[in-house]
C-alpha positions as CSV (number, residue, x, y, z in Angstrom):
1,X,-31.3,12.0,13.8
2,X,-33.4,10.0,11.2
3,X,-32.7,8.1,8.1
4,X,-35.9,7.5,5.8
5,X,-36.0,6.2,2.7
6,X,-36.1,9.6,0.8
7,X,-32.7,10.4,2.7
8,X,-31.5,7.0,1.6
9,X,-32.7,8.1,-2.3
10,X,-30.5,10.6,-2.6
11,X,-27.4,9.3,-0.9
12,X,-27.8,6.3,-3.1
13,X,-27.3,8.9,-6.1
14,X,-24.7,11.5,-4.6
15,X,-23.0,8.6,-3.5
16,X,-22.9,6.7,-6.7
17,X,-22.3,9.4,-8.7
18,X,-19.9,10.9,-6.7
19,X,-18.1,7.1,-6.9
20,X,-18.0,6.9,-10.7
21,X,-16.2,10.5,-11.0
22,X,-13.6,9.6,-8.3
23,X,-12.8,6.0,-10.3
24,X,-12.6,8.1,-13.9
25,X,-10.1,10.3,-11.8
26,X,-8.0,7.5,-11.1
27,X,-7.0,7.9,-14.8
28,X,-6.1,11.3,-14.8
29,X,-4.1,11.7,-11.8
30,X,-2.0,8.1,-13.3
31,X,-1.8,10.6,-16.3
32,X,-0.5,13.7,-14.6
33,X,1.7,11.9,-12.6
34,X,-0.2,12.8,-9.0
35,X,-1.8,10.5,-5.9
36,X,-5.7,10.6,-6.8
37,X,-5.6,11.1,-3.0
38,X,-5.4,14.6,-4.1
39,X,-8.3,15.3,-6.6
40,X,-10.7,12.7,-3.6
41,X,-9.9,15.3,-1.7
42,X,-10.9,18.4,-3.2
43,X,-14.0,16.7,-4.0
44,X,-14.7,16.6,-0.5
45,X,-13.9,19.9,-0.4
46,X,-15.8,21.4,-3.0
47,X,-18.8,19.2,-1.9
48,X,-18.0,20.6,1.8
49,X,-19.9,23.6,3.2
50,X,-17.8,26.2,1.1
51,X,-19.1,24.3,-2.0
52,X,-22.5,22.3,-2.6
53,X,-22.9,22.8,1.1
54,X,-23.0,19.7,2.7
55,X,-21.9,20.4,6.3
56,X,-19.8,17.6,8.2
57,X,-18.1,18.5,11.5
58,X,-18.4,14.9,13.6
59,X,-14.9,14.3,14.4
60,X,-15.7,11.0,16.2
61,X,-17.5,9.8,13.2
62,X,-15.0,10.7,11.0
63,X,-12.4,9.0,13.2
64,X,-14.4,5.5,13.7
65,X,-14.9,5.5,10.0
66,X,-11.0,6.5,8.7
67,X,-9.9,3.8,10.7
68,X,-12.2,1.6,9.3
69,X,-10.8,2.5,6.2
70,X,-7.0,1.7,6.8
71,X,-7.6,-1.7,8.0
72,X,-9.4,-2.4,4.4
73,X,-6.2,-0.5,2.7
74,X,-3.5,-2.8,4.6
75,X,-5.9,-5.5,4.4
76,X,-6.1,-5.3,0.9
77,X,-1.9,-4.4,0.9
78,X,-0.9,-7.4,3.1
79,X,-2.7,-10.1,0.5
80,X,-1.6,-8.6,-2.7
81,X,2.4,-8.8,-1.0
82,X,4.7,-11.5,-2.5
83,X,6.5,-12.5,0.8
84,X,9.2,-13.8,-1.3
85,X,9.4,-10.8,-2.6
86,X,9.1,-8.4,0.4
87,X,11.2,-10.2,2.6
88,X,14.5,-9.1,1.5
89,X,13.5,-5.8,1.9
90,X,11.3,-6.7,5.5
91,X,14.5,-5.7,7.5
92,X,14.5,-2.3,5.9
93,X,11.1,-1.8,6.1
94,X,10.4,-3.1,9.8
95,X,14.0,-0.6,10.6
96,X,11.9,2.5,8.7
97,X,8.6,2.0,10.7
98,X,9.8,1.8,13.8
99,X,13.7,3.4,14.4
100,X,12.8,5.7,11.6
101,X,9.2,6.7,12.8
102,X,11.4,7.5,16.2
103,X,14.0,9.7,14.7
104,X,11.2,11.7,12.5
105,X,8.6,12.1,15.7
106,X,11.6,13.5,17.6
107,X,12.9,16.1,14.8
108,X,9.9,17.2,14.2
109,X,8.5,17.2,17.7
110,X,11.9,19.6,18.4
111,X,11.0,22.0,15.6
112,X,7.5,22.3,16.2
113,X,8.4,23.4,19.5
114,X,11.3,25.5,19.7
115,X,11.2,27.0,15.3
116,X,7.0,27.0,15.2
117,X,6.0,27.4,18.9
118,X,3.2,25.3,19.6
119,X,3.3,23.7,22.7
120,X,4.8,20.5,23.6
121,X,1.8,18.2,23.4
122,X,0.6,19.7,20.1
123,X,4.6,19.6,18.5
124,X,4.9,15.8,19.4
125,X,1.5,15.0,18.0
126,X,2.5,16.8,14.8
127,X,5.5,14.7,14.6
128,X,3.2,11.1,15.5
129,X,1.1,11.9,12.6
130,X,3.4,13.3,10.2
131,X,5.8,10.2,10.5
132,X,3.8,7.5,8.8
133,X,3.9,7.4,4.6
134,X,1.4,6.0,3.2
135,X,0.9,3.2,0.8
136,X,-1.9,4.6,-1.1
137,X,-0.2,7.4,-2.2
138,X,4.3,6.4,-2.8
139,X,2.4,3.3,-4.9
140,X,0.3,4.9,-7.5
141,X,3.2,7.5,-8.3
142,X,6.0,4.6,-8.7
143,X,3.6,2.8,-10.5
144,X,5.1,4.9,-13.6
145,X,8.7,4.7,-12.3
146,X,10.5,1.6,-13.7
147,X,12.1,0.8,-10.3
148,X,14.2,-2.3,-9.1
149,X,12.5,-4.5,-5.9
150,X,15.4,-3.2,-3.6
151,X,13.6,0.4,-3.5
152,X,10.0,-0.2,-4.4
153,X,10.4,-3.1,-1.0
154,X,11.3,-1.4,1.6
155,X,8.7,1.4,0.8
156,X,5.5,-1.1,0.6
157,X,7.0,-2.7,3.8
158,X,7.5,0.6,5.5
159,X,4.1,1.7,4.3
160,X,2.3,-1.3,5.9
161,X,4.2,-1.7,8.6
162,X,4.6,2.0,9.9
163,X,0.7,2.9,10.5
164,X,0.5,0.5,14.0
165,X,3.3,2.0,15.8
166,X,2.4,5.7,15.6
167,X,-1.6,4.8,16.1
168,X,-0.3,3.5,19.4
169,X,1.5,6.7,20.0
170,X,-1.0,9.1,18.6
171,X,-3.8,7.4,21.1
172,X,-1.5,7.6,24.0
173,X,-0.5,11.3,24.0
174,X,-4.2,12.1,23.0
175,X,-5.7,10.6,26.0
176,X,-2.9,11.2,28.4
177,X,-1.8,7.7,28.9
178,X,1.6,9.5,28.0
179,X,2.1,11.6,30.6
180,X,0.1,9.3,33.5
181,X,2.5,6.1,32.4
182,X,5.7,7.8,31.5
183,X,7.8,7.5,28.9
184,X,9.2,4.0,29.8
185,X,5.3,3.1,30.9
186,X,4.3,4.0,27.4
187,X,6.9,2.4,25.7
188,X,6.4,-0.9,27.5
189,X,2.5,0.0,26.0
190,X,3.7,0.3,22.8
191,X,5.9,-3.2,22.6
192,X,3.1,-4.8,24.4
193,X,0.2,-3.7,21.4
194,X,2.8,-4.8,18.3
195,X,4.0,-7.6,19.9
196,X,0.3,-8.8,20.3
197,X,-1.1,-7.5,17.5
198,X,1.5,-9.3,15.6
199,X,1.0,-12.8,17.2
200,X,-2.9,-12.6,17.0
201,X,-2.3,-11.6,13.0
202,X,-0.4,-15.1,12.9
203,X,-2.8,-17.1,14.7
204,X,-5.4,-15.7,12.8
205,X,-3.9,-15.7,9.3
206,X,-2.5,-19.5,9.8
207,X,-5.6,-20.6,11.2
208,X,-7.6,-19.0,8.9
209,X,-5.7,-20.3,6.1
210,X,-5.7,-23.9,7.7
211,X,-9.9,-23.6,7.7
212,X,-9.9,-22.4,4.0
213,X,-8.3,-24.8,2.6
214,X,-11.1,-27.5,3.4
215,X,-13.8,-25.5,3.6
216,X,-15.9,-26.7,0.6
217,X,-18.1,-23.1,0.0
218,X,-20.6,-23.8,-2.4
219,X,-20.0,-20.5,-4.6
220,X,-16.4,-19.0,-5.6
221,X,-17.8,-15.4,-4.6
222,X,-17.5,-16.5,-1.0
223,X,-14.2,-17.2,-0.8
224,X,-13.1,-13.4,-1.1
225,X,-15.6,-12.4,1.4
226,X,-14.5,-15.5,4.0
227,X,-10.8,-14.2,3.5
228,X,-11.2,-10.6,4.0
229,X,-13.6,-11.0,7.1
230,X,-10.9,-13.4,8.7
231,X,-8.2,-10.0,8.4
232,X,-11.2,-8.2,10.3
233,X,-11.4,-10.9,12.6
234,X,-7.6,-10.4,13.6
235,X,-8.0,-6.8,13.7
236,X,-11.3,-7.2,16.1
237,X,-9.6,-9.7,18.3
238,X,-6.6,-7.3,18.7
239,X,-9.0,-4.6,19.1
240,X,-10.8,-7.0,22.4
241,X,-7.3,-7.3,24.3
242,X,-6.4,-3.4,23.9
243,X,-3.5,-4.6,21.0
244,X,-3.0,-3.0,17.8
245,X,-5.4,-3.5,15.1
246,X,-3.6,-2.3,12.6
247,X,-0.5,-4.9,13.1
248,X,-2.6,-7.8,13.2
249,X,-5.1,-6.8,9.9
250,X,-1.3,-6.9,8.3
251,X,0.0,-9.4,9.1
252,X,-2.9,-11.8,9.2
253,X,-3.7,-10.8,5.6
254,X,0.3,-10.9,4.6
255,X,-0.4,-14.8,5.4
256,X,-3.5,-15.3,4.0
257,X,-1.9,-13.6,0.3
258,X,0.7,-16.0,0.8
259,X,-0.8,-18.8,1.7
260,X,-2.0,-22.0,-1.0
261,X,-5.8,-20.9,-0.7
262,X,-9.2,-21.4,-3.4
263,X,-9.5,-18.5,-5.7
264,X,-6.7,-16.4,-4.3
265,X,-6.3,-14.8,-7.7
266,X,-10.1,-13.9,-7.4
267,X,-9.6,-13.1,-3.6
268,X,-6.7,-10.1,-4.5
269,X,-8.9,-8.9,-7.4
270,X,-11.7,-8.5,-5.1
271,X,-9.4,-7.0,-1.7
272,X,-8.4,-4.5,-4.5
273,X,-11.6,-3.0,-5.8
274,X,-12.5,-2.8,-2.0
275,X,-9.4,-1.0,-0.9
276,X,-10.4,1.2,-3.7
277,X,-13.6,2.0,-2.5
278,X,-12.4,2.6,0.9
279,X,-9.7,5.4,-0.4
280,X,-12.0,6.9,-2.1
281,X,-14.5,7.3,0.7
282,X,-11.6,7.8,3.2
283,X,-10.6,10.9,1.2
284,X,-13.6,12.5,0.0
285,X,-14.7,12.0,4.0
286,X,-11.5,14.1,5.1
287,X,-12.5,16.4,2.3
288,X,-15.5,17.0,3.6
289,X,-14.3,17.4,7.2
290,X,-11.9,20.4,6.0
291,X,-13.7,23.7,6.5
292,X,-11.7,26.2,4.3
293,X,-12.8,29.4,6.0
294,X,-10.1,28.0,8.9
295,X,-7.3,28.3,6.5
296,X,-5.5,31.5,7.4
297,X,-2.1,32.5,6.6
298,X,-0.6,31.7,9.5
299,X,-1.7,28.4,9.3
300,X,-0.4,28.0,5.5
301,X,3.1,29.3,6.6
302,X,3.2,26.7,9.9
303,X,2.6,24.1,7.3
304,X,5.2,25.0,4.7
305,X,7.4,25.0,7.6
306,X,6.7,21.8,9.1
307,X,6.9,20.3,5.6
308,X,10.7,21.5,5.0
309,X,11.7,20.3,8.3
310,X,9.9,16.8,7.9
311,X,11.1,16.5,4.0
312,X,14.4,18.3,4.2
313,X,15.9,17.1,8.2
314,X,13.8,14.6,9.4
315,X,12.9,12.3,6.7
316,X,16.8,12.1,5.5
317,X,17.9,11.3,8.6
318,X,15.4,8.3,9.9
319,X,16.1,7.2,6.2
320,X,20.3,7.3,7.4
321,X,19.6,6.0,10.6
322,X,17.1,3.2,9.4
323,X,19.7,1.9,6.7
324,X,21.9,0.7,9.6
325,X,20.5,-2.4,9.2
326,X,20.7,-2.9,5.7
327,X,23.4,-0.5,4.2
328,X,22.7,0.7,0.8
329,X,24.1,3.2,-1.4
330,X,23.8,6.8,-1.3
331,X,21.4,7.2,-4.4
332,X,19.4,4.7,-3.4
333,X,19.1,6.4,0.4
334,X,18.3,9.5,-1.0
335,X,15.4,8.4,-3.1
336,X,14.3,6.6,0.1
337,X,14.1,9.7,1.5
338,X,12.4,11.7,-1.6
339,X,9.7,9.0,-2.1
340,X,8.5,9.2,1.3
341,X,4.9,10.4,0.7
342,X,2.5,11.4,3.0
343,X,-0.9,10.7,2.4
344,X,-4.4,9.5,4.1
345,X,-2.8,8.3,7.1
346,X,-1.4,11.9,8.6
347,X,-4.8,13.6,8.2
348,X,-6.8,10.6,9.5
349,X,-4.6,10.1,12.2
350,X,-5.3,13.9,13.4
351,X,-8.8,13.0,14.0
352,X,-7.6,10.9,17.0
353,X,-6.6,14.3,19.4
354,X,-9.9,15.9,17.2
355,X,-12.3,13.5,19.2
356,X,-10.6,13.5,22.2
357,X,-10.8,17.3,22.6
358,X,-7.5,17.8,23.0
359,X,-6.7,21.6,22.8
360,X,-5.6,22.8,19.7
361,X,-6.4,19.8,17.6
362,X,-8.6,21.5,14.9
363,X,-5.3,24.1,14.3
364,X,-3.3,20.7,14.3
365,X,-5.9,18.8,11.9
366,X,-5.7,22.5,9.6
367,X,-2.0,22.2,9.5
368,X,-1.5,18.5,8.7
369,X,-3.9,18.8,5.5
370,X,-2.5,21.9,4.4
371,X,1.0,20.1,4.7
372,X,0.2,16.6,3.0
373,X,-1.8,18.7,-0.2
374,X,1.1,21.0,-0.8
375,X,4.1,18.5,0.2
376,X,2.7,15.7,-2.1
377,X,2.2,18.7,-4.9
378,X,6.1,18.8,-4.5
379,X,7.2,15.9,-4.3
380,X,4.9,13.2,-6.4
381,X,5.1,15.1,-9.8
382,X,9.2,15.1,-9.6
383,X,9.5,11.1,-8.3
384,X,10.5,10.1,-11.4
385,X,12.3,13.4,-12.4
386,X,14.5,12.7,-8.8
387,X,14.8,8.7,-9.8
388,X,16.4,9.6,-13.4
389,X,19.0,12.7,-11.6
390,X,20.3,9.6,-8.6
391,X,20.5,7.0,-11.5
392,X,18.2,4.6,-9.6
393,X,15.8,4.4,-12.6
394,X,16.1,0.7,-14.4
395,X,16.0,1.5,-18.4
396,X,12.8,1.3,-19.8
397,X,12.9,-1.6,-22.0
398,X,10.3,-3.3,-24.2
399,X,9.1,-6.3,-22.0
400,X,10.3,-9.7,-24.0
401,X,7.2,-11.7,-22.0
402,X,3.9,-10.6,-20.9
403,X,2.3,-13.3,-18.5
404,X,-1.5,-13.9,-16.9
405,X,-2.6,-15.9,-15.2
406,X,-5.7,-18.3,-14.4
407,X,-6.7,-20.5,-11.8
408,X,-7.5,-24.1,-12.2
409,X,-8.6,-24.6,-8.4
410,X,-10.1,-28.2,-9.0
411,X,-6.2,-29.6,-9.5
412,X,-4.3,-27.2,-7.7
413,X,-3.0,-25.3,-10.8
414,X,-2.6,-22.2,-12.5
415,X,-2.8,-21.7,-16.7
416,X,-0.3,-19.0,-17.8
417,X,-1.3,-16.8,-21.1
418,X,2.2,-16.2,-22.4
419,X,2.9,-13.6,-24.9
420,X,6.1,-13.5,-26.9
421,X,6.3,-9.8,-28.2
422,X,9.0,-8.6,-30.6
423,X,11.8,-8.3,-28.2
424,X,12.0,-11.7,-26.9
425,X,14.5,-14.3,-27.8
426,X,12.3,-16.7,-27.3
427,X,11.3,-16.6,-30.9
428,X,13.4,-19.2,-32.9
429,X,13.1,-21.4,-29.9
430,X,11.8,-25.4,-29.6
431,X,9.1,-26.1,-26.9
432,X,11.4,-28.6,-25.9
433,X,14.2,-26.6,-25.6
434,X,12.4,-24.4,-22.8
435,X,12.7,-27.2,-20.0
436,X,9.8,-26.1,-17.9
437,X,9.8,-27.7,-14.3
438,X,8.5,-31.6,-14.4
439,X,4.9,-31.3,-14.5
440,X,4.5,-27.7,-16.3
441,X,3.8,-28.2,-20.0
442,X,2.5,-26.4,-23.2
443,X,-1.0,-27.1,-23.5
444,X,-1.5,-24.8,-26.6
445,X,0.0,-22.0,-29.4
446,X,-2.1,-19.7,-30.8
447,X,-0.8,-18.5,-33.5
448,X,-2.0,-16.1,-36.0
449,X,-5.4,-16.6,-34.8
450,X,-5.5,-20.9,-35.3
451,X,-4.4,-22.6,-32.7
452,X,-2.1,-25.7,-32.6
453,X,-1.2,-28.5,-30.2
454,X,2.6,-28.1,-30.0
455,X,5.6,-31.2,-29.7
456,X,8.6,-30.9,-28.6
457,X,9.8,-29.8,-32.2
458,X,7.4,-27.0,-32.5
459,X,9.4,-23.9,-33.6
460,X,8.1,-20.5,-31.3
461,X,7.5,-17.4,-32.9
462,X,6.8,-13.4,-32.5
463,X,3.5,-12.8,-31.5
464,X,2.5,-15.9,-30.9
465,X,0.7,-16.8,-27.3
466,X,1.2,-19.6,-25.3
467,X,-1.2,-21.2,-22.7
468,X,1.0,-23.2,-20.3
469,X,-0.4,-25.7,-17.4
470,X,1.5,-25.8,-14.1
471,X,1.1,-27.0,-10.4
472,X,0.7,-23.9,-8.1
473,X,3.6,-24.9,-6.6
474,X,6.0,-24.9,-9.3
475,X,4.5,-21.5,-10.8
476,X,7.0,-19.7,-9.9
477,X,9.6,-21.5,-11.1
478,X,8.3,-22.0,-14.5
479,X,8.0,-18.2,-14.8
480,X,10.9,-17.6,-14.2
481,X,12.6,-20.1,-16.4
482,X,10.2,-18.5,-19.4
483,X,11.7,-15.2,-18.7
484,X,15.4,-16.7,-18.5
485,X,14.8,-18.0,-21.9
486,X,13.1,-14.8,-23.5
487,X,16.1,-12.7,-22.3
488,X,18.7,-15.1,-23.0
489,X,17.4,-17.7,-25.5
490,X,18.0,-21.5,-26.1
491,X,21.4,-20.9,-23.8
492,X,19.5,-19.6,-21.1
493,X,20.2,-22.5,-19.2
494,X,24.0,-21.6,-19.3
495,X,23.3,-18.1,-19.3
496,X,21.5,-17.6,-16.1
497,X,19.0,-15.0,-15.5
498,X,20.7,-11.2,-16.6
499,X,17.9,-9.3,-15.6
500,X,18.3,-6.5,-13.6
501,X,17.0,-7.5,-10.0
């Protein structure tokens, strides 16, 4: 097959045009409340041989390049994670991708056998590929739910941790490592590719970030590029000694996010826009792989099925299994167990058997996309509708403090745009009486459009915005002492901090 420069010509203009309409539908689906996973995907569709035609049927190709495009997403997931944040809910999370990946492949493994009949290869494959949620798709529906870090935790964990475990699994049973090894053999297998994976991700990501930080680049825009080819690196590496990919890319880019490196700010922004691109080609890909004409009733019924079993039996109960480790209460498992979205990952984990051959796979791949578009149709749309019934909705209130935040890479420091809106109590108060860490200071008020150089007497006021210096090390500290005192006020000190965690 040839590529010219004519070919190129139009793909440069499909392509790009094809781009800009998926980023405006970003938008709407935020609007309506859905993953844009969705609308991606019936572009692919109607730009698929039952629409404009284009014919795409290379399951191998389609395979190479989806995984391609989940090491960007957790790439791009594992360096815009707060560790401090994620790690009380790590436990949680680590529990849900692996004991509860376990208790979901074996419900719906049983069902797909003995309630839907396929055979026993094809029923634990569905349940492999069905078991993973994905990030993509939980995030940009609870990005409209007002939710505390307890729940929204353990689902980015589970999300980024869940995808190398059942990869493993998925590549085994497809190329009958499964049944050659046993299931002991393949569970050694399994241990062996996470445990490595993770330990290369480390080496990587703490090397990495060891080089980074005296590497002198001579332009900013390199940094992002040096940073996101190091997760590649990990994921290669892992890749070279037959580990898991997926685990290292994670975790190597969980330490880079977290780590004190030049233009990390810059770095995330730029992870982000690519992580974007990726879903957007991911889905429009598997779009395009769909051939519609396959759809029969049959398979349409098969997938409702599968879906109640995995939404109604098997998600619940790896949820109640999981939570073992971490009790919690009943609301808050429920939810769990509602918000566990399937996205990207099921379908692209169904090329795996697809390019392997294995018999029945294309019924399989039919099934699983029928199952994520009409399961996600259920349950995205009534996340926050389910989250306001359990009472595990925090109250929408009218933020007291809106912060941004700059770099000041030369002296290790960050500038923080603060904004006192009307329903902070900051207003009324002294700039000395906020007691910012030693070494954070107010550099400048703008107020009213003129701008002042504040003393320790300066009264603060509605509307007014503050730029704040402080060492990157004390950052977080002095954002949280701003909050304390726009919720509680001068006595914020005595107060503590009665935000809702």
């Amino acid at each position: 097959m040839t590529f010219d420069v004519h070919q190129l010509d139009t793909f440069v203009l499909v392509g790009s045009a094809v781009t800009f309409l998926a980023i405006l539908a970003v938008r709407i689906s935020s609007r309506a409340g859905l993953p844009s996973l969705l609308i991606y995907l019936l572009m692919g569709v109607v730009l698929g041989e039952a629409g404009a035609g284009i014919t795409f049927e290379n399951a191998e190709l389609a395979h190479s390049l989806g995984f391609a495009a989940l090491a960007v997403i957790l790439a791009e997931g594992g360096l815009t994670t707060s560790w401090r944040e994620a790690r009380p809910s790590m436990r949680l999370g680590l529990s849900l991708a692996t004991l509860g990946v376990a208790v979901s492949v074996t419900v719906v493994a049983l069902a797909g056998h003995f309630l839907l009949g396929l055979s026993w290869e094809l029923a634990v494959l569905l349940g492999a590929v069905t078991s993973p949620t994905d990030a993509a798709a939980v995030f940009s529906v609870l990005r409209v739910v007002p939710l505390p870090r307890r729940l929204t935790g353990p689902l980015e964990a589970e999300s980024g941790l869940n995808d190398a475990p059942t990869v493993v699994l998925v590549t085994l049973i497809s190329t009958g490592a499964v049944a050659d090894n046993g299931a002991l053999g393949t569970f050694g297998i399994i241990v062996f590719e996470l445990v490595v994976g993770v330990l290369l991700g480390l080496a990587v990501g703490f090397g990495g970030a060891w080089i980074m930080r005296r590497a002198a680049l001579p332009s900013s825009g390199l940094y992002p590029l040096a940073v996101l080819t190091l997760t590649f690196l990990a994921y290669g590496a892992a890749a070279a000694v037959h580990a898991s990919g997926f685990a290292a890319v994670y975790v190597c880019a969980l330490v880079l996010g977290n780590s004190e490196l030049p233009h990390r700010q810059a770095t995330r922004s730029f992870a982000e826009g690519v992580a974007w691109l990726a879903q957007i080609g991911l889905f429009v890909m598997l779009g395009l792989l769909l051939s519609p004409g396959r759809i029969t009733l049959s398979i349409v019924g098969l997938a409702i099925a599968a879906g109640l079993v995995l939404t109604f039996v098997a998600r619940p109960l790896s949820v109640l299994v999981s939570a073992v480790v971490q009790p919690m209460p009943w609301r808050e498992l429920s939810f769990l167990s509602w918000a566990g979205l399937r996205g990207a990952v099921p379908i692209v984990l169904t090329t795996i058997p697809l390019a392997a051959g294995v018999d029945g796979s294309q019924r399989l791949f039919d099934l699983v996309f029928v199952m994520v578009v009409v399961y996600t149709l259920l349950t995205g749309p009534t996340l926050p509708l389910v989250a306001r019934v359990l009472k595990v909705a925090r109250r929408s209130e009218p933020r007291g403090l809106e912060v941004e935040a700059a770099p000041l890479e030369r002296i290790a420091a960050d500038l923080l745009q603060v904004t006192i809106s009307p329903a902070s109590r900051m207003h009324g108060v002294e700039v000395g009486e906020l007691r910012l860490p030693k070494g954070s200071s107010v550099a400048m008020v703008i107020r009213d459009g003129e701008t002042l150089v504040p003393e320790r007497r300066t009264v603060l006021r509605h509307g007014d915005d503050l730029l704040v210096v402080t060492p990157r090390r004390l950052r977080d500290h002095t954002e949280q002492r701003l909050r304390q005192v726009s919720d509680g006020g001068r006595l914020a000190q005595w107060l503590g901090d009665r935000r809702t965690k």
